[in-house]
C-alpha positions as CSV (number, residue, x, y, z in Angstrom):
1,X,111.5,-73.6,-8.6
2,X,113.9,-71.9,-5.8
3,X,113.8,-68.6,-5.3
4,X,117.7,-67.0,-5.2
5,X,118.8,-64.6,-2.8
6,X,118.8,-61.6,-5.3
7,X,114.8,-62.6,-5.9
8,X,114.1,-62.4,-2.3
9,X,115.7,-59.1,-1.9
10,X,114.3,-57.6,-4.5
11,X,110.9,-58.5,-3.3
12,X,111.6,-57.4,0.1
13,X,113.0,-54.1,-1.6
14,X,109.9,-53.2,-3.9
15,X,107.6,-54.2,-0.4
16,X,109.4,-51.8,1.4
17,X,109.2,-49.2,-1.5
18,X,105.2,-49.8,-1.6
19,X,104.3,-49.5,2.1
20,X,103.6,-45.5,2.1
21,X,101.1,-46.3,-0.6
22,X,99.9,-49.5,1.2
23,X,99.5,-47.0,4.2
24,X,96.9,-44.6,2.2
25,X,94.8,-47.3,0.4
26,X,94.4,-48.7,4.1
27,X,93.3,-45.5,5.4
28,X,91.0,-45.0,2.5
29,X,89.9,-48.6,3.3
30,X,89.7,-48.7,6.8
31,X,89.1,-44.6,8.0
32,X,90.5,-45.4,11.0
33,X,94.8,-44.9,12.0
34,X,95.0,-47.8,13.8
35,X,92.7,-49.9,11.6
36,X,94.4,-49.0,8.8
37,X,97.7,-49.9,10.6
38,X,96.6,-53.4,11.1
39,X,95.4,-53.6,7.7
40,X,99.1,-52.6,6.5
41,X,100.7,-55.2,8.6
42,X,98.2,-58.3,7.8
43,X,98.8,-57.3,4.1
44,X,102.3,-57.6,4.6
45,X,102.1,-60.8,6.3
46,X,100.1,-61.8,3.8
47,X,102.6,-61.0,0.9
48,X,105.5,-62.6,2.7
49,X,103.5,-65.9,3.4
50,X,102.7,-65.5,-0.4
51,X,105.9,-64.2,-2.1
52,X,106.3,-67.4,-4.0
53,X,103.1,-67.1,-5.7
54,X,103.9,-64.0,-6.6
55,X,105.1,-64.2,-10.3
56,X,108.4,-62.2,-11.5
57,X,107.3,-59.7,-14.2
58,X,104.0,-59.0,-13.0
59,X,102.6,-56.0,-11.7
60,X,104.1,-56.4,-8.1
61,X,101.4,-52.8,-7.0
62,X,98.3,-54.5,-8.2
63,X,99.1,-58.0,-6.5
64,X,100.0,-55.8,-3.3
65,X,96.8,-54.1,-3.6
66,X,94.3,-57.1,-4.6
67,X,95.9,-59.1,-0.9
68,X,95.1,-55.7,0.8
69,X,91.7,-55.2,-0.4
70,X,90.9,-58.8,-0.2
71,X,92.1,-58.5,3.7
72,X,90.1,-55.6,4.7
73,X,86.8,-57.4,3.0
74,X,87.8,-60.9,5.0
75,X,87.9,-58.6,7.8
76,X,84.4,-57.2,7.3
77,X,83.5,-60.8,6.9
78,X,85.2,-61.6,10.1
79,X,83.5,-58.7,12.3
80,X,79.7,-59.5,12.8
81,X,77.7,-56.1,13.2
82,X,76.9,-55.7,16.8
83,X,74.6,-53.2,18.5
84,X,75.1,-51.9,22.2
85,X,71.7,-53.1,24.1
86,X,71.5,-51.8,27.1
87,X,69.1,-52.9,29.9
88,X,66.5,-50.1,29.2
89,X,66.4,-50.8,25.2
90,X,66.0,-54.7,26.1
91,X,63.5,-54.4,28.1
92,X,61.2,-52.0,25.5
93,X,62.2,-54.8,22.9
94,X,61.1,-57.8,24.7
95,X,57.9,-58.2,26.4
96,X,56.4,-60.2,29.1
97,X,54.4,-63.3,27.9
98,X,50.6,-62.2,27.9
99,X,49.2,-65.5,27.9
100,X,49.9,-66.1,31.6
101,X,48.7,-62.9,33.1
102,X,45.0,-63.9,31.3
103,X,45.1,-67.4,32.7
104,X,45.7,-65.6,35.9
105,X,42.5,-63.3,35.4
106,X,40.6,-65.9,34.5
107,X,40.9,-68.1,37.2
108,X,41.1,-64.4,39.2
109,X,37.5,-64.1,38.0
110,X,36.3,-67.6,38.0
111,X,37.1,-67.6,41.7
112,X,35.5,-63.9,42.8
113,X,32.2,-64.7,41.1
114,X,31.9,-67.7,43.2
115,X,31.9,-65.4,46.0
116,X,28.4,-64.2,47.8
117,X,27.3,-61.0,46.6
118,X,28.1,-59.1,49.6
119,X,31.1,-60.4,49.6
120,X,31.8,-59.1,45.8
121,X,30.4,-56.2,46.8
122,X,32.1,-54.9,49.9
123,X,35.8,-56.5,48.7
124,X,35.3,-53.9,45.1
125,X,34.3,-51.0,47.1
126,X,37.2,-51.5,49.6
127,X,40.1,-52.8,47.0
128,X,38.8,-50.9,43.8
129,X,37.2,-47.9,45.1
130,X,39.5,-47.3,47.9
131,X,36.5,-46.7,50.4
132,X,36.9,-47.1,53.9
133,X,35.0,-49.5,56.1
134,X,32.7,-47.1,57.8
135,X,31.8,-45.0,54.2
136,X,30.6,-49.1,52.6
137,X,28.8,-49.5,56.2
138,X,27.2,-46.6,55.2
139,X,26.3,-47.1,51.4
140,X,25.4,-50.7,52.1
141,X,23.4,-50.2,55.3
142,X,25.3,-52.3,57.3
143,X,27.7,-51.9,60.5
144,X,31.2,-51.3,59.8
145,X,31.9,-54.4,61.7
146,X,29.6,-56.7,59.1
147,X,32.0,-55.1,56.3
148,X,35.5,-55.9,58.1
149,X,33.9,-59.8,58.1
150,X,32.6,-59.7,54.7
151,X,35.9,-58.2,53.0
152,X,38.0,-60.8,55.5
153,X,36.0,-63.9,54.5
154,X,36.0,-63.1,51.0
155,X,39.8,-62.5,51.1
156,X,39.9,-65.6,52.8
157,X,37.8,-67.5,50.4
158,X,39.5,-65.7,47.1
159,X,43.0,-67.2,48.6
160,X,41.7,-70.9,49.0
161,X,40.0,-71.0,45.7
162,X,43.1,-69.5,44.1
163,X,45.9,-71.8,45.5
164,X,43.7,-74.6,46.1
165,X,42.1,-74.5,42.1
166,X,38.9,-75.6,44.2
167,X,36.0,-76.0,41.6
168,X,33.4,-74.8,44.2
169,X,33.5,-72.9,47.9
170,X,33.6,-75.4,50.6
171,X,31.4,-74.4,53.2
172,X,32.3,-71.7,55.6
173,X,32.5,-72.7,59.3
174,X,30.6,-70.0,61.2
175,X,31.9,-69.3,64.6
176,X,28.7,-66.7,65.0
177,X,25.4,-68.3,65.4
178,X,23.9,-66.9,62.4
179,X,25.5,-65.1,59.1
180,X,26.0,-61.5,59.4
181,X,23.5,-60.5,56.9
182,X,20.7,-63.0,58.4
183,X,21.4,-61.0,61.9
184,X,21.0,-57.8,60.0
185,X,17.8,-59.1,58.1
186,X,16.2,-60.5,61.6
187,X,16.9,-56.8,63.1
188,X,15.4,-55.3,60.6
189,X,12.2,-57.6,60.5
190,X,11.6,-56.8,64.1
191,X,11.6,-53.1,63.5
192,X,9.1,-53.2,61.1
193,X,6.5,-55.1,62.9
């Protein structure tokens, strides 16, 4: 069926005549001017790319009304909710994998217990405690020298074991003829006696 030239005026006519109302539904709709706008014009476009569905006789406001309404909820469709994330509300949402940082300690602590004990000891009461060389010379009863060696060799020792993955400590070349601590042990045995 053709549509005449008197038809297609007439619907142009009554879509012309309907476009204040159009206007208000889409700003009841949309709540926004220039939403609301776009909503007019997409229903129009709609109605024109439709006009010969559009039966003569019919209630020409309600089919106006159904293309608008069912525009502005394909629009809904269409727009996916979105949030603005900025860096400082990422970063609180995400968090660093934890499983790493406890393989590190692990191997962190595997490594420092295979450490002599003075070793232990004078590295926890420089790094941990924050205590200078002199004031562990003086709680451990040994020269401040002795404690720069111990702390150096077991940094030294706690960086091979850690890159290297060694099981154990391979033995320490001494440049000295005889371990700190066996020098401070002999000096002490010969004051006594």
């Amino acid at each position: 069926m053709t549509e005449t030239g008197s038809e297609v005026d007439d619907f142009h006519a009554q879509l012309k005549a309907h476009l204040p109302r159009l206007r208000i539904y889409a700003l009841s709709l949309a709540r926004d001017r220039d939403a609301a706008n776009d909503l007019v014009q997409e229903t129009v476009v709609r109605a024109l790319k439709g006009r010969r569905s559009f039966q003569s006789g019919t209630n020409f406001p309600a089919w106006l009304f159904r293309i608008q309404r069912n525009e502005f909820i394909s629009g809904l469709r269409r727009q996916r909710p979105t949030v603005p994330v900025d860096t400082e509300i990422s970063e609180r949402l995400s968090h660093p994998p934890r499983q790493e940082s406890t393989l590190v300690m692990r191997e962190f602590v595997s490594a420092f217990a295979k450490l002599t004990s003075t070793q232990r000891e004078a590295l926890l009461l420089a790094v941990l405690e924050g205590m200078s060389y002199e004031a562990i010379a003086e709680h451990t009863g040994v020269s401040a020298g002795t404690v720069k060696s111990r702390i150096s060799r077991g940094r030294d020792m706690l960086e091979r074991l850690l890159l290297e993955g060694e099981k154990e400590p391979r033995p320490t070349i001494r440049s000295e003829p005889m371990a700190d601590r066996d020098v401070e042990d002999a000096h002490r045995a010969l004051h006594r006696d």
